[in-house]
Each structure stands twice: as structure tokens, then as C-alpha cells.
N, CA and C atoms as a LAMMPS dump frame, in Angstrom:
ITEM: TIMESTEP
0
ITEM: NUMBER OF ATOMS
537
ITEM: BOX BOUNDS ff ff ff
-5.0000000000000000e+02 5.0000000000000000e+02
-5.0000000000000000e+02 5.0000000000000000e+02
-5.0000000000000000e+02 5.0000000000000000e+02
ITEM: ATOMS id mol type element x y z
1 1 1 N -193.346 -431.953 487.973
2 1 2 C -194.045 -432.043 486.694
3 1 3 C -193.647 -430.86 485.823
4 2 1 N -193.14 -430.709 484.219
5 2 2 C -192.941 -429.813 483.62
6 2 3 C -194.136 -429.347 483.375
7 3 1 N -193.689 -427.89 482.826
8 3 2 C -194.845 -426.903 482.418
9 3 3 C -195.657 -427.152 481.508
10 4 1 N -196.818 -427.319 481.84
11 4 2 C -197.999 -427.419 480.499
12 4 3 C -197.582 -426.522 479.241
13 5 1 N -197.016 -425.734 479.404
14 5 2 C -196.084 -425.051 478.074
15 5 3 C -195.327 -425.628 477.435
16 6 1 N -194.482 -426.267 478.164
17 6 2 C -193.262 -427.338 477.49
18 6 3 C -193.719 -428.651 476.944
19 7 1 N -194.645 -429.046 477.816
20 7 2 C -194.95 -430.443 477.156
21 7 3 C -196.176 -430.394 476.2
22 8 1 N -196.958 -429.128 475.919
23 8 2 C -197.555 -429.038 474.455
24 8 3 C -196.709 -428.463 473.587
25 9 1 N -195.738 -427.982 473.657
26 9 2 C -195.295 -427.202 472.546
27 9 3 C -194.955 -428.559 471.521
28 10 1 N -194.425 -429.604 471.98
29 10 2 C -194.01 -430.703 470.71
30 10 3 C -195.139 -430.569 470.107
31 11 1 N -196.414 -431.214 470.855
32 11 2 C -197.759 -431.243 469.631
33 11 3 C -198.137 -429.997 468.708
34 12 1 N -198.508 -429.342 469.458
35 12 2 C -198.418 -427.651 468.816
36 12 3 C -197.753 -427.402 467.621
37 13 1 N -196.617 -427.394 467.568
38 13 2 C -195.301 -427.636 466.503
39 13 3 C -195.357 -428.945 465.436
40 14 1 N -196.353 -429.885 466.248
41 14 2 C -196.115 -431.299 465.286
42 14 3 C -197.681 -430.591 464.149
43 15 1 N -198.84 -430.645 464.997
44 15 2 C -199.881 -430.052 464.232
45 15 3 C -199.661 -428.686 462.863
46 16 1 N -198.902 -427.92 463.727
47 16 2 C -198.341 -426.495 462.633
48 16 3 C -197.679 -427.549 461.728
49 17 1 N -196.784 -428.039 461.421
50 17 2 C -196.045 -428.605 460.503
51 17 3 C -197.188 -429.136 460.009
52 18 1 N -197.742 -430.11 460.135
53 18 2 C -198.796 -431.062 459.08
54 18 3 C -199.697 -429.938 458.922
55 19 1 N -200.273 -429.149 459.206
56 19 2 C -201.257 -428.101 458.71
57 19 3 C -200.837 -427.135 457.792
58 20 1 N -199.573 -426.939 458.328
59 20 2 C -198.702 -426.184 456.886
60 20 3 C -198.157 -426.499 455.821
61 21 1 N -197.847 -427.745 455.878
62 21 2 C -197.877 -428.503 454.936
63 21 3 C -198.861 -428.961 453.759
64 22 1 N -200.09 -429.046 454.66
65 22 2 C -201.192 -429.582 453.721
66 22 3 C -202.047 -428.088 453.769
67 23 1 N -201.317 -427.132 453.761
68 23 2 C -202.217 -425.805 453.615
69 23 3 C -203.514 -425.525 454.14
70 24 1 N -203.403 -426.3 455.106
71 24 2 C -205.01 -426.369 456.51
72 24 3 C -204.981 -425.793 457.62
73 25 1 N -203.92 -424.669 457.59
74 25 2 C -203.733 -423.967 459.162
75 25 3 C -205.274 -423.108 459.196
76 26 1 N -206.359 -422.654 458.877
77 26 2 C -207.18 -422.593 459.076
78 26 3 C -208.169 -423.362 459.948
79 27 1 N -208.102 -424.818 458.728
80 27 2 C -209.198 -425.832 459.523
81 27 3 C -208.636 -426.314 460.107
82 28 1 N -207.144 -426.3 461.078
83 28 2 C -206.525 -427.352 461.601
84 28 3 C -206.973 -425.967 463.286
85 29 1 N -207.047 -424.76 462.521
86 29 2 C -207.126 -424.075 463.819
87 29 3 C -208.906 -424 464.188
88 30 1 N -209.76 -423.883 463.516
89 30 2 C -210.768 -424.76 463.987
90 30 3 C -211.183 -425.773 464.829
91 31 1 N -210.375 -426.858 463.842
92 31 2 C -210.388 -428.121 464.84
93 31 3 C -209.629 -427.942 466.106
94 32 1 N -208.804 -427.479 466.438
95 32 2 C -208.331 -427.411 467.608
96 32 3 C -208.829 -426.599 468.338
97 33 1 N -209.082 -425.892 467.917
98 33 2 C -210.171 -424.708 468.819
99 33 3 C -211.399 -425.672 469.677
100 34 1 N -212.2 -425.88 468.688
101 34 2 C -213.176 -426.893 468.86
102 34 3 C -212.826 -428.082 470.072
103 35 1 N -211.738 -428.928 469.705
104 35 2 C -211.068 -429.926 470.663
105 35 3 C -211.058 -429.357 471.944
106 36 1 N -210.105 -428.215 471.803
107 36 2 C -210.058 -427.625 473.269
108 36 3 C -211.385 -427.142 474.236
109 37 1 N -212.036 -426.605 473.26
110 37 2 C -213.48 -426.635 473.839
111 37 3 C -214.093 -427.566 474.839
112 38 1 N -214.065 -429.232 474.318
113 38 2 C -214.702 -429.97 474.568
114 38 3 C -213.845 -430.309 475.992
115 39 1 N -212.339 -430.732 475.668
116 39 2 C -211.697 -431.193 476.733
117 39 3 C -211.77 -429.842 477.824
118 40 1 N -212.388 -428.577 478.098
119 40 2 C -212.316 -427.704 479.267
120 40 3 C -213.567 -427.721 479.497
121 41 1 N -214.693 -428.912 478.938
122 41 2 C -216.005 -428.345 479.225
123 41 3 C -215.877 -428.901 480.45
124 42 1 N -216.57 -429.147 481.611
125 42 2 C -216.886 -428.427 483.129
126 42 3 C -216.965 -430.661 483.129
127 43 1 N -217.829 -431.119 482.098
128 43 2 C -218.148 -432.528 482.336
129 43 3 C -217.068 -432.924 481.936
130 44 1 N -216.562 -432.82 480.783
131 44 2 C -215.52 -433.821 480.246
132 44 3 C -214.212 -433.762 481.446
133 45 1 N -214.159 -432.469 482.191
134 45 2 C -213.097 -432.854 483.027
135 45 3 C -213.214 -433.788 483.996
136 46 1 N -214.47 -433.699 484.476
137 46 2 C -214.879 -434.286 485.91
138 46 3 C -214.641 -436.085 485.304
139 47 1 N -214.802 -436.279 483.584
140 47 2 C -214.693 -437.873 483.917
141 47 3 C -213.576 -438.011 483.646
142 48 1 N -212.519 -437.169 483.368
143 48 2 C -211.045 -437.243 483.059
144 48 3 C -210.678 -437.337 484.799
145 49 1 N -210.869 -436.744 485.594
146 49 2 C -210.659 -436.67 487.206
147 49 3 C -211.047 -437.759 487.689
148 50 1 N -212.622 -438.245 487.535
149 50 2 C -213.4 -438.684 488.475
150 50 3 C -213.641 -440.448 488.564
151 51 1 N -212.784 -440.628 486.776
152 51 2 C -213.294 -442.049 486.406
153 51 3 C -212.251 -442.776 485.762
154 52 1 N -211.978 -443.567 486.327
155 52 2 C -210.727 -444.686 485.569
156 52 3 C -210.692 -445.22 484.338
157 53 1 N -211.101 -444.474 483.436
158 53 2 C -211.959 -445.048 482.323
159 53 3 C -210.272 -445.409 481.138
160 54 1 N -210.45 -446.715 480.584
161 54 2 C -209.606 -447.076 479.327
162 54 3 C -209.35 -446.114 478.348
163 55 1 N -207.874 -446.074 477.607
164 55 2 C -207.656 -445.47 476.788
165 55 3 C -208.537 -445.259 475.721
166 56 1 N -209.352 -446.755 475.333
167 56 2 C -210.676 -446.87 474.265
168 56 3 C -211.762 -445.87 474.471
169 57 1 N -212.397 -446.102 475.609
170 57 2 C -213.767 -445.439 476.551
171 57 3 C -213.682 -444.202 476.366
172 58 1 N -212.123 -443.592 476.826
173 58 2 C -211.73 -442.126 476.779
174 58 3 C -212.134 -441.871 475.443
175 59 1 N -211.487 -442.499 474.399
176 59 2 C -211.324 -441.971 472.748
177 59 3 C -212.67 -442.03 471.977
178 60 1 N -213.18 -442.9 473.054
179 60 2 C -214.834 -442.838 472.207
180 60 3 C -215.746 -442.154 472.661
181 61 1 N -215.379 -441.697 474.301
182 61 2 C -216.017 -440.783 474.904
183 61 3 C -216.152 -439.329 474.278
184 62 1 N -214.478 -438.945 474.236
185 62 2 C -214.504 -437.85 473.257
186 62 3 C -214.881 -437.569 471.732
187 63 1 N -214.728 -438.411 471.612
188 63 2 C -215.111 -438.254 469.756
189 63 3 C -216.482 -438.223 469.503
190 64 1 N -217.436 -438.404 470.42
191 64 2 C -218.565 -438.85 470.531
192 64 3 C -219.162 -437.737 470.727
193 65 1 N -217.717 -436.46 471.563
194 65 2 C -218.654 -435.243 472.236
195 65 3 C -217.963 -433.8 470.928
196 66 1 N -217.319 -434.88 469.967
197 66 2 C -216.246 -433.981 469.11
198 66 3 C -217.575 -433.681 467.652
199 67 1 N -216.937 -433.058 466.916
200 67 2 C -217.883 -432.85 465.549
201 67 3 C -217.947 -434.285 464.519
202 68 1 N -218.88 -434.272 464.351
203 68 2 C -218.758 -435.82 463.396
204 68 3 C -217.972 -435.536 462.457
205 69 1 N -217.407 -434.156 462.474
206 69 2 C -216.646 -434.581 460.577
207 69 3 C -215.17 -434.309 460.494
208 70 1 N -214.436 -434.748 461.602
209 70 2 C -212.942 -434.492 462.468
210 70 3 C -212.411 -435.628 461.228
211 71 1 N -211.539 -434.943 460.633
212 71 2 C -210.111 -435.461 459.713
213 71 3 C -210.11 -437.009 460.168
214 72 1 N -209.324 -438.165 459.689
215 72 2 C -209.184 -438.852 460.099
216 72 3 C -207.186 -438.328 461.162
217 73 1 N -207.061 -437.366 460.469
218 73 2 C -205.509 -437.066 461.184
219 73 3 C -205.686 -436.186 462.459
220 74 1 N -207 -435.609 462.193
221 74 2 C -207.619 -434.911 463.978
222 74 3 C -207.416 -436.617 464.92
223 75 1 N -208.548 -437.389 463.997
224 75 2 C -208.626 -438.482 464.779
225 75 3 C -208.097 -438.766 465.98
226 76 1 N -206.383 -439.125 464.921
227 76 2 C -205.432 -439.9 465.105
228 76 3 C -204.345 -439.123 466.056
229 77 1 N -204.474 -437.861 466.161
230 77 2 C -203.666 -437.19 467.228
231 77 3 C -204.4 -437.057 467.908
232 78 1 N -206.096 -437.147 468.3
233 78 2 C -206.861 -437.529 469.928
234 78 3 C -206.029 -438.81 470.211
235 79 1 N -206.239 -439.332 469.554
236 79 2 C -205.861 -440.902 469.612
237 79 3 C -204.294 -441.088 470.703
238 80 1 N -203.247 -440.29 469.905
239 80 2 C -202.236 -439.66 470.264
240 80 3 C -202.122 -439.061 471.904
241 81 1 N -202.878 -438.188 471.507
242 81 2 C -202.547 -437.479 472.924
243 81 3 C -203.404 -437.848 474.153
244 82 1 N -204.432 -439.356 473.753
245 82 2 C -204.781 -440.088 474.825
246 82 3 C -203.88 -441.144 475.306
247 83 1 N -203.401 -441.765 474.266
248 83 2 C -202.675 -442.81 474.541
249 83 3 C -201.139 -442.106 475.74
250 84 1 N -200.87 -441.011 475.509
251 84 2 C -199.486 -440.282 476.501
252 84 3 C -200.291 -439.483 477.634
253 85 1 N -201.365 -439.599 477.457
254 85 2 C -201.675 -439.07 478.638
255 85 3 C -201.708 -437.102 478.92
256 86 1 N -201.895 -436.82 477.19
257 86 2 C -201.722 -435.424 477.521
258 86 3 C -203.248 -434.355 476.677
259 87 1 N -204.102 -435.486 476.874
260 87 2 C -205.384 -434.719 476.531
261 87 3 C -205.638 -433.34 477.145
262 88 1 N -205.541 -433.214 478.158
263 88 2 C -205.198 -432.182 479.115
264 88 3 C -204.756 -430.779 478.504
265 89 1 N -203.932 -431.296 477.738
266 89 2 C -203.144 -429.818 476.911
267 89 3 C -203.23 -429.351 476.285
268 90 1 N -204.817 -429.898 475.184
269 90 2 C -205.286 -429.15 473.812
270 90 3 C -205.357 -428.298 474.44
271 91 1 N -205.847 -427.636 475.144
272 91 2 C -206.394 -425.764 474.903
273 91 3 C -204.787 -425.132 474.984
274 92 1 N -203.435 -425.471 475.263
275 92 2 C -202.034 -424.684 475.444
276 92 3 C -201.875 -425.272 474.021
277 93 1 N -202.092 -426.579 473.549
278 93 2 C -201.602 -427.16 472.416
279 93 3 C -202.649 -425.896 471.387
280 94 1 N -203.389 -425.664 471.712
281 94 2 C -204.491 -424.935 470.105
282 94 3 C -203.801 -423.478 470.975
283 95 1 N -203.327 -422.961 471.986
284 95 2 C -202.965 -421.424 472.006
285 95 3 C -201.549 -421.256 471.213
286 96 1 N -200.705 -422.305 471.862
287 96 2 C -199.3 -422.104 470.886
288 96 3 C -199.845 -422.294 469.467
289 97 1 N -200.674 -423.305 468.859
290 97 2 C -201.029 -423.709 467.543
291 97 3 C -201.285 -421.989 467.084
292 98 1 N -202.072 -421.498 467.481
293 98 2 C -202.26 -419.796 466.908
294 98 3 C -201.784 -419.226 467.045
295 99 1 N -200.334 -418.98 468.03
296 99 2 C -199.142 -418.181 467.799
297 99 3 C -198.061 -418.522 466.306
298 100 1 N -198.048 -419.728 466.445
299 100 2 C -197.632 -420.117 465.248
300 100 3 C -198.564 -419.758 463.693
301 101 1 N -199.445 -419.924 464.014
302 101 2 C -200.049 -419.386 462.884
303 101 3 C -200.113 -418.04 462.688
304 102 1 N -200.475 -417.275 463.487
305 102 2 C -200.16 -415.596 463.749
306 102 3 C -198.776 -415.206 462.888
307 103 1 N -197.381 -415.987 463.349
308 103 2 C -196.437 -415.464 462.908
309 103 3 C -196.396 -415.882 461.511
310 104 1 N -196.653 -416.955 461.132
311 104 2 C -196.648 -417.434 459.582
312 104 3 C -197.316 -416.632 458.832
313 105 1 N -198.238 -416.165 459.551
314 105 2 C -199.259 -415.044 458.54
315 105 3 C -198.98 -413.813 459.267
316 106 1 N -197.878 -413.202 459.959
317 106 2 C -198.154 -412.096 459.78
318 106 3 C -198.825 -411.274 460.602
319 107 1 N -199.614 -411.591 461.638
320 107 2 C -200.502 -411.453 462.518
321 107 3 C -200.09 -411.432 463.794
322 108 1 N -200.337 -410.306 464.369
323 108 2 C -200.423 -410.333 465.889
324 108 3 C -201.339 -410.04 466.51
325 109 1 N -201.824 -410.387 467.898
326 109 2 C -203.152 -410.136 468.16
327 109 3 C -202.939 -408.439 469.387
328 110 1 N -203.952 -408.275 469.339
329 110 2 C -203.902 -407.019 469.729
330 110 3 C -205.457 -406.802 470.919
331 111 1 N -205.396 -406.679 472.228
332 111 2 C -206.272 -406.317 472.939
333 111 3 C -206.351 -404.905 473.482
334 112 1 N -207.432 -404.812 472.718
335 112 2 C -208.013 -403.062 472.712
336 112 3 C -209.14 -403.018 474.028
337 113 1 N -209.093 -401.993 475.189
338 113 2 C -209.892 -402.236 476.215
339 113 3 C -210.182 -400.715 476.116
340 114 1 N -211.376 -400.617 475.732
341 114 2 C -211.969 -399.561 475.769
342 114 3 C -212.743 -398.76 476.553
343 115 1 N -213.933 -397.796 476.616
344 115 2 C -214.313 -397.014 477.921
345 115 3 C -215.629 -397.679 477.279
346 116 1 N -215.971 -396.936 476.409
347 116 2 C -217.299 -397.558 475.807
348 116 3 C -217.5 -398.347 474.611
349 117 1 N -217.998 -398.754 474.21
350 117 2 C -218.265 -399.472 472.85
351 117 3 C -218.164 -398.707 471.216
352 118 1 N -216.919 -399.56 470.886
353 118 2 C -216.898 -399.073 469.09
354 118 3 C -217.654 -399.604 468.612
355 119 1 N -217.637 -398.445 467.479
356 119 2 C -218.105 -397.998 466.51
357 119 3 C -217.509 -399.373 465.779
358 120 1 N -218.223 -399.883 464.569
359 120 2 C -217.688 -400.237 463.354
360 120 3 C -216.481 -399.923 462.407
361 121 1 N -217.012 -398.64 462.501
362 121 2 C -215.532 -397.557 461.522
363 121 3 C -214.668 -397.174 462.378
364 122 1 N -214.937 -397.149 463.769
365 122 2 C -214.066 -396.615 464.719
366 122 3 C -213.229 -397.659 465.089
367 123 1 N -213.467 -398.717 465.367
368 123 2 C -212.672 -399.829 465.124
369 123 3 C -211.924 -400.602 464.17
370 124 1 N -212.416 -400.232 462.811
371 124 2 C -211.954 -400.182 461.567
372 124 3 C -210.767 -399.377 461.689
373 125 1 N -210.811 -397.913 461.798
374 125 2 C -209.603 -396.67 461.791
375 125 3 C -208.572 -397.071 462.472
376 126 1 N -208.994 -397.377 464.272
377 126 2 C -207.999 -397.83 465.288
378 126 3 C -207.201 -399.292 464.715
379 127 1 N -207.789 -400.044 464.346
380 127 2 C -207.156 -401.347 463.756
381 127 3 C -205.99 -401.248 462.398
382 128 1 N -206.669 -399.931 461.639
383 128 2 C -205.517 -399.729 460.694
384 128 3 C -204.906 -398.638 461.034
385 129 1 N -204.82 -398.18 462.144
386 129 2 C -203.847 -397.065 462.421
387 129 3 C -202.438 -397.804 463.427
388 130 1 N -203.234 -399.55 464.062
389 130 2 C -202.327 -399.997 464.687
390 130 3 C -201.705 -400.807 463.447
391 131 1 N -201.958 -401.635 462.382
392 131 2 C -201.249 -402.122 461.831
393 131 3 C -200.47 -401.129 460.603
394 132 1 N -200.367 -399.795 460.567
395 132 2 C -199.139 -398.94 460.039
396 132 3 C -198.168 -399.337 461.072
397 133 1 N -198.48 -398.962 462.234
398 133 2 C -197.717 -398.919 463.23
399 133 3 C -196.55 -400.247 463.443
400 134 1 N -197.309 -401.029 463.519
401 134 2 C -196.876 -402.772 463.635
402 134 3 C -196.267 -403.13 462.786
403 135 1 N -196.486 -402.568 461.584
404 135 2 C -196.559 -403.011 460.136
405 135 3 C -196.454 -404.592 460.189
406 136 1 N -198.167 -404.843 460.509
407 136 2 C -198.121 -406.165 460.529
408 136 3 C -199.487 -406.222 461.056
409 137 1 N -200.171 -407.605 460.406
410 137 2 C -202.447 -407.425 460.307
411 137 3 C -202.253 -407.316 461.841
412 138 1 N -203.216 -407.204 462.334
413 138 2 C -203.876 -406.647 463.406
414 138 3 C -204.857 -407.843 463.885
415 139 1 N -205.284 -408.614 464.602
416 139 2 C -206.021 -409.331 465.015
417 139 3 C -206.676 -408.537 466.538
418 140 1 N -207.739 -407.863 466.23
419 140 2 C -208.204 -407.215 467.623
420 140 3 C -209.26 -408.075 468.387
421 141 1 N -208.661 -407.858 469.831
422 141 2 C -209.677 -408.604 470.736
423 141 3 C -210.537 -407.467 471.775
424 142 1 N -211.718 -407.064 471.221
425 142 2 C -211.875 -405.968 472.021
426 142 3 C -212.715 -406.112 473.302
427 143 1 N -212.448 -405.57 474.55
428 143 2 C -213.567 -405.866 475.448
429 143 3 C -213.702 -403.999 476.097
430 144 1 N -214.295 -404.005 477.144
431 144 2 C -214.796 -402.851 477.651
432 144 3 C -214.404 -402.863 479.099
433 145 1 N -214.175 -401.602 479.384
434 145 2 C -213.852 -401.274 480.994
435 145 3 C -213.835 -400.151 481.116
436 146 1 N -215.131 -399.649 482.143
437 146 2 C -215.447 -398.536 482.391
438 146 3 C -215.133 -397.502 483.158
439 147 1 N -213.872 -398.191 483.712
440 147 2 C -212.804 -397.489 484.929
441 147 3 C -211.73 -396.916 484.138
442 148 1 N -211.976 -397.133 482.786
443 148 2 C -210.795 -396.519 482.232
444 148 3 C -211.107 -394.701 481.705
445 149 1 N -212.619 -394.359 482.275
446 149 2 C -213.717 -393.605 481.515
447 149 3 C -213.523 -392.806 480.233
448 150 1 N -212.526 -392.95 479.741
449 150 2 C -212.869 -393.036 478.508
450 150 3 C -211.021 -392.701 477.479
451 151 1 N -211.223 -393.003 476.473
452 151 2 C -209.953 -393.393 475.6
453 151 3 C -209.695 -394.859 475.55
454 152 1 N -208.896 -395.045 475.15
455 152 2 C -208.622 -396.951 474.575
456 152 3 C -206.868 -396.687 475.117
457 153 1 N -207.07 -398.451 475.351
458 153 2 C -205.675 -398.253 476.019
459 153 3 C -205.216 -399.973 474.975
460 154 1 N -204.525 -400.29 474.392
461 154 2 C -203.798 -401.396 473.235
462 154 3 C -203.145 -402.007 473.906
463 155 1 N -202.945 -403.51 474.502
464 155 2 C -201.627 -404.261 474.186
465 155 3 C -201.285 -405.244 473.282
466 156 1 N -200.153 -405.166 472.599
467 156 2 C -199.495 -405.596 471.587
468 156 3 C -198.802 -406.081 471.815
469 157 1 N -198.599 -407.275 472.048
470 157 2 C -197.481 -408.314 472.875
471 157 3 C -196.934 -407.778 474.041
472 158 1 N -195.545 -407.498 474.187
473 158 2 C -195.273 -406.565 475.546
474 158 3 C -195.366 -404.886 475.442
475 159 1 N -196.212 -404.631 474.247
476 159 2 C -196.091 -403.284 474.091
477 159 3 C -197.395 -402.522 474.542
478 160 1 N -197.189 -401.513 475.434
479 160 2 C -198.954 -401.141 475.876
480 160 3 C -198.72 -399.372 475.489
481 161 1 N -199.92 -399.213 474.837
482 161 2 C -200.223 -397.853 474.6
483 161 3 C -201.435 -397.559 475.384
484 162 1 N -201.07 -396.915 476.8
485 162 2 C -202.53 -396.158 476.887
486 162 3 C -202.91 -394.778 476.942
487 163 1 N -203.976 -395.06 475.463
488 163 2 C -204.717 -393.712 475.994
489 163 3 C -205.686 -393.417 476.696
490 164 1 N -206.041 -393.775 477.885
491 164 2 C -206.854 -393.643 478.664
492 164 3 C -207.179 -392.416 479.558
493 165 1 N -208.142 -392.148 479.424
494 165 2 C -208.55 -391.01 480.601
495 165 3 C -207.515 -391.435 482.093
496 166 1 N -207.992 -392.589 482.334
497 166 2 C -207.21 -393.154 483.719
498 166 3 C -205.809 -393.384 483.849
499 167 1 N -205.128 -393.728 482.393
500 167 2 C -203.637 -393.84 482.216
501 167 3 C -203.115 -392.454 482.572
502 168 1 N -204.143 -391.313 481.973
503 168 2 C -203.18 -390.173 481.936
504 168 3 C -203.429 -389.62 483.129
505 169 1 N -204.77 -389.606 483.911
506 169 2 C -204.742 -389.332 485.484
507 169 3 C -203.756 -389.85 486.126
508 170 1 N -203.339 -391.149 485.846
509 170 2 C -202.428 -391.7 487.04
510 170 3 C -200.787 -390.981 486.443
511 171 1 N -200.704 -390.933 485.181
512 171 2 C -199.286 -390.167 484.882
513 171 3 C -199.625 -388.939 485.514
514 172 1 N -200.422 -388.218 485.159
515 172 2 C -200.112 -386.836 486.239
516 172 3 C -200.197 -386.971 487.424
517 173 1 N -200.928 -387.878 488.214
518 173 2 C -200.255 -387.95 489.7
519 173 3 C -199.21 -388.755 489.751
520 174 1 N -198.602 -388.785 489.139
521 174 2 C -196.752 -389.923 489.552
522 174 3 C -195.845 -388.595 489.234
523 175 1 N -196.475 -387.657 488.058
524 175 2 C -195.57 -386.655 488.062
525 175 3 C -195.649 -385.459 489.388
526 176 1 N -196.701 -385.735 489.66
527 176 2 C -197.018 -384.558 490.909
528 176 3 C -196.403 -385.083 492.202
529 177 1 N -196.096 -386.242 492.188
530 177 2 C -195.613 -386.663 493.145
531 177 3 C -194.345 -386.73 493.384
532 178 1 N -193.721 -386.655 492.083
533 178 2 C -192.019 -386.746 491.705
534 178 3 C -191.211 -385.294 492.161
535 179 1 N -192.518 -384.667 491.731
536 179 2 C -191.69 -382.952 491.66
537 179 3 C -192.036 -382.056 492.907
């Protein structure tokens, strides 16, 4: 079986095009957000697994558990990606969908793992001190980890800055160990 990577990227790519086109990469990333939601909820898988149910049953099942006010072109690509059998792949289909949108706008996302909890402005500063850097917006995903005890440590696609209390403990013992 190919990679769930490979076989969403067509949709992914088909959605970016019609959303960029009709200047809806916003609500098209909504809606897919949303979609993916529904198809990883814990039930909708079990009747995708558990139940032989018709291409119809499926499409009305979902739409039923979708927002009442889905495009008729959301519709029509559930519709789509029931009929091939690749419902399965909205949530890779809506992650590539926001890489693509990221690069069209400019945007990269950025996970900041911190010791303790920012500040407002402190997260404000760090966010525009990374996009000088990037020269390019900043999309921060911040969470917390207390093993790092304290400093922020960034990754930026394959790029990692840490300043961590714990980054720099472990560099001085790799250097103490070298010499």
C-alpha cells in the first residue's frame, strides 16, 4: 500500500488550486480542518472499520456529523474521496493543505517549547525576533516542558535553536567528555 503522504498529496494540491483560485484558502482551511476532525473522531472510525456501510450511508453519515453550511464543492470532494475510498486521508489531505498555504503566504510554523509559560509580550518579542530571523511570519505553536527548566528551545522546520537550561547542560557535558 503507498504512503498516506502520496496518495493525499493529489487532493491536497487539487483543494489548494480551487481555494486559490477562488481566494478561499482560509475557509477552505477551516473546512478541512473541521472534516478532518470528524473523520479521526474515535466513532466515525469504528463505523468506517466496523460496518459495510454504502457509498450513500457513508456520505450521509458524514455530512450529517459535518457543519450544515459545507460549500456545495466541500460537498462534492466528500463525495469524491468516498467514492475512491480515501476518506481516511483528510487529516494528511488538510496537513499538506496548510503547508501549501503556509508557503503561499509566507508562513512557517514554528514550535516554541518552553520551561514555563509566556508572557503575552514575551511571546510577542520571541515571535518577532524569530521572524527577522526567518524573514518570514512566524506561526507559533507553543507548549511547555518542564525538563527543559528553563529557556525556550524553537524548531523551525529542520532548524532547532535551543536555548535551554537542559540544551546547554547537555552541551557542556559532551564537551567534558570530548576533552
Amino acid at each position: 500500500m503507498a504512503e498516506t503522504a502520496t496518495l493525499a498529496r493529489p487532493y491536497a494540491e487539487a483543494v489548494f488550486r480551487l481555494a486559490d483560485a477562488g481566494g478561499a484558502l482560509a475557509a477552505w482551511s477551516g473546512t478541512l480542518r473541521t472534516l478532518a476532525q470528524v473523520v479521526a473522531h474515535a466513532d466515525m472510525q469504528e463505523c468506517l472499520v466496523k460496518y459495510d456501510l454504502t457509498a450513500a450511508q457513508l456520505q450521509d453519515l458524514f455530512l450529517s456529523l459535518s457543519p450544515a453550511d459545507l460549500s456545495a464543492e466541500a460537498k462534492t470532494f466528500i463525495g469524491l474521496l468516498i467514492e475512491y475510498d480515501r476518506l481516511m486521508l483528510l487529516p494528511e489531505i488538510f496537513e499538506q493543505f496548510e503547508t501549501l498555504k503556509n508557503e503561499r503566504e509566507g508562513v512557517v510554523d514554528a514550535q516554541i517549547i518552553t520551561a514555563f509559560a509566556l508572557e503575552g509580550a514575551q511571546l510577542a518579542s520571541l515571535v518577532a525576533d524569530l521572524e527577522k530571523r526567518f524573514k518570514r511570519k512566524i506561526n507559533p505553536q507553543v507548549s511547555i516542558d518542564s525538563d527543559l527548566i528553563g529557556g525556550v528551545r524553537v524548531v523551525v522546520g529542520d532548524e532547532v535553536i535551543d536555548g535551554s537550561v537542559r540544551g546547554k547542560l547537555n552541551a557542556m557535558a559532551a564537551g567534558l567528555l570530548a576533552s
